[in-house]
C-alpha positions in Angstrom: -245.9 -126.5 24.6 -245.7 -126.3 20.6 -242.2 -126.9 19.2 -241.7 -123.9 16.8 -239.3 -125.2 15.3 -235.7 -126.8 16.0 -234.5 -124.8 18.9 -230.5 -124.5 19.2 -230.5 -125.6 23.1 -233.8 -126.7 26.0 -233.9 -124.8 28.9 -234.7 -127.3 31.8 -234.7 -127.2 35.6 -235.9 -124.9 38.4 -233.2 -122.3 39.7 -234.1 -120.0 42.4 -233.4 -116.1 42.1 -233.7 -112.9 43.2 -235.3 -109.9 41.3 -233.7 -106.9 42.7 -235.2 -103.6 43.6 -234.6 -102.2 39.7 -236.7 -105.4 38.7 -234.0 -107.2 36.8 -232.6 -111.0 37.9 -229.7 -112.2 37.2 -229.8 -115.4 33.8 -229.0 -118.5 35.8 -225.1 -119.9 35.1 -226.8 -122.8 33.5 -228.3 -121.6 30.7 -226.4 -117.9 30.1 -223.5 -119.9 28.5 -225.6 -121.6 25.6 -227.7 -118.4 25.3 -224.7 -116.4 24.1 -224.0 -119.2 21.9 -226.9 -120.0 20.4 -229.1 -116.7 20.6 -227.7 -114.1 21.8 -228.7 -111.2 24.5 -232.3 -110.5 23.0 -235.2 -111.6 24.4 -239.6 -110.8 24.1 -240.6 -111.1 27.9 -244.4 -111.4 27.7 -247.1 -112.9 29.9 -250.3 -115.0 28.7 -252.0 -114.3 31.8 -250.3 -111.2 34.1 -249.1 -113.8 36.6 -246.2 -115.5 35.1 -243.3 -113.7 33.4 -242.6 -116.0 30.0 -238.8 -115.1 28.4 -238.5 -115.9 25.2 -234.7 -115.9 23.2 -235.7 -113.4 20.6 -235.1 -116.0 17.7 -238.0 -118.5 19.3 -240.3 -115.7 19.6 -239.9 -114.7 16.0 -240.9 -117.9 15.0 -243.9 -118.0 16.9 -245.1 -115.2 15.4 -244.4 -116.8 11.9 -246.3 -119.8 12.7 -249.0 -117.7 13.8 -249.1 -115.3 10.8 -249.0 -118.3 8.7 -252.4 -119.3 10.2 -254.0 -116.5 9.5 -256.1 -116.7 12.1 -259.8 -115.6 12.9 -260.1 -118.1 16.1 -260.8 -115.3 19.1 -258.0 -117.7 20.7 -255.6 -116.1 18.6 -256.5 -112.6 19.0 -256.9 -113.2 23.0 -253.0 -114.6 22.7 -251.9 -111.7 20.6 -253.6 -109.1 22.7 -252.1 -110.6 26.3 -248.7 -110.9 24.8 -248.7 -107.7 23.0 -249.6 -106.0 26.5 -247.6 -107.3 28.6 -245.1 -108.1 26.1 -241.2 -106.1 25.2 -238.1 -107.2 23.6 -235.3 -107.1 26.1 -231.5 -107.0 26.0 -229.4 -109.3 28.7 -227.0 -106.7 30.0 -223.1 -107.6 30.1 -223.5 -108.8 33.5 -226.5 -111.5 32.4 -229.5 -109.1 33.6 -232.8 -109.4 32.1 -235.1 -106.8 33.2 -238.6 -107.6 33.3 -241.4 -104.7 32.0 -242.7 -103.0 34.9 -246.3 -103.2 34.1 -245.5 -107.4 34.0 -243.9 -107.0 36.9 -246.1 -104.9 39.3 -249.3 -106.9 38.0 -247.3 -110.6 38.8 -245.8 -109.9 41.7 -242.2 -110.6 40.7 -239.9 -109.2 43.6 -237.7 -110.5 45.7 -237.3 -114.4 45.3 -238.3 -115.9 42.1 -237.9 -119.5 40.4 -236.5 -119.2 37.0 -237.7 -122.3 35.5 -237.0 -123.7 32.2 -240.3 -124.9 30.2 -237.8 -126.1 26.9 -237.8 -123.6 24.4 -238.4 -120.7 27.0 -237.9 -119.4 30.6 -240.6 -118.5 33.4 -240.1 -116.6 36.4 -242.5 -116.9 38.7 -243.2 -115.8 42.5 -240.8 -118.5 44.6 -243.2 -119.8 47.0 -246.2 -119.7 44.8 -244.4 -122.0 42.4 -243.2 -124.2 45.3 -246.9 -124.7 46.8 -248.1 -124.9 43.4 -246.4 -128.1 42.6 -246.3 -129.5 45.7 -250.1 -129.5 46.4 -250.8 -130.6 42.7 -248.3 -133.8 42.1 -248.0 -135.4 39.3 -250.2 -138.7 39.2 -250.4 -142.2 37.9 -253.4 -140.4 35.7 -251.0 -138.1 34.1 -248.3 -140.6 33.7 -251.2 -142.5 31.8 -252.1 -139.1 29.8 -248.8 -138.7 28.6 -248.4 -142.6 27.5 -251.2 -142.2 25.2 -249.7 -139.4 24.0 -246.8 -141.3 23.3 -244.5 -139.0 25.6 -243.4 -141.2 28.4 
């Protein structure tokens, strides 16, 4: 993922949840501190592909969407990415009780009930279907190859 910028706090780790019946999950303990702190109870919950819910501090998604204005861009990749997250895509408020609720039509088309893995990806959250995520990494581990990848990127 593209650093947009110095974010205040990474999100990191896998935490499992449950998204209840109204569609909201509660903000795992681990991150809901530094959140207040650093950027408060809005967020842009969007999607790049219908499947997984990507949550977004308000503040980081602003300056995505600076970056990308800057670019002006006329790359159809752009567009695609504007359109996805702009349809699945709504600014949320964390309710006093650390709630997010996740849009309904995000929701529905993603499957996001019941358990969920809130997973921190640095500068943003996912939430993603629990078991999907579990078989997901287990039957694709990570390999000497991408060890070797990320050394030539200069990453590891």
């Amino acid at each position: 993922m593209r650093s947009w910028g110095g974010p205040a706090f990474m999100f990191r780790g896998h935490h499992p949840t449950r998204v209840d019946e109204k569609g909201r999950f509660k903000v795992p303990a681990e991150y809901k501190h530094e959140i207040d702190e650093s950027y408060g109870a809005q967020f842009y919950i969007t999607s790049k592909d219908g499947k997984i819910a990507q949550i977004y501090p308000l503040k980081v998604w602003e300056r995505v969407e600076r970056e990308i204005s800057a670019q002006r861009p006329a790359n159809p990749a752009y567009r695609k990415f504007l359109d996805a997250t702009s349809y699945y895509g709504q600014v949320m408020e964390m309710d006093g009780q650390g709630r997010l609720l996740l849009p309904g039509l995000l929701r529905e088309k993603a499957g996001l009930k019941g358990d969920v893995a809130v997973v921190g990806k640095l500068e943003r959250l996912e939430v993603r279907i629990a078991e999907e995520y579990r078989k997901e990494v287990e039957e694709n581990p990570f390999t000497l190859e991408d060890d070797e990848a990320l050394a030539k990127l200069g990453i590891w």
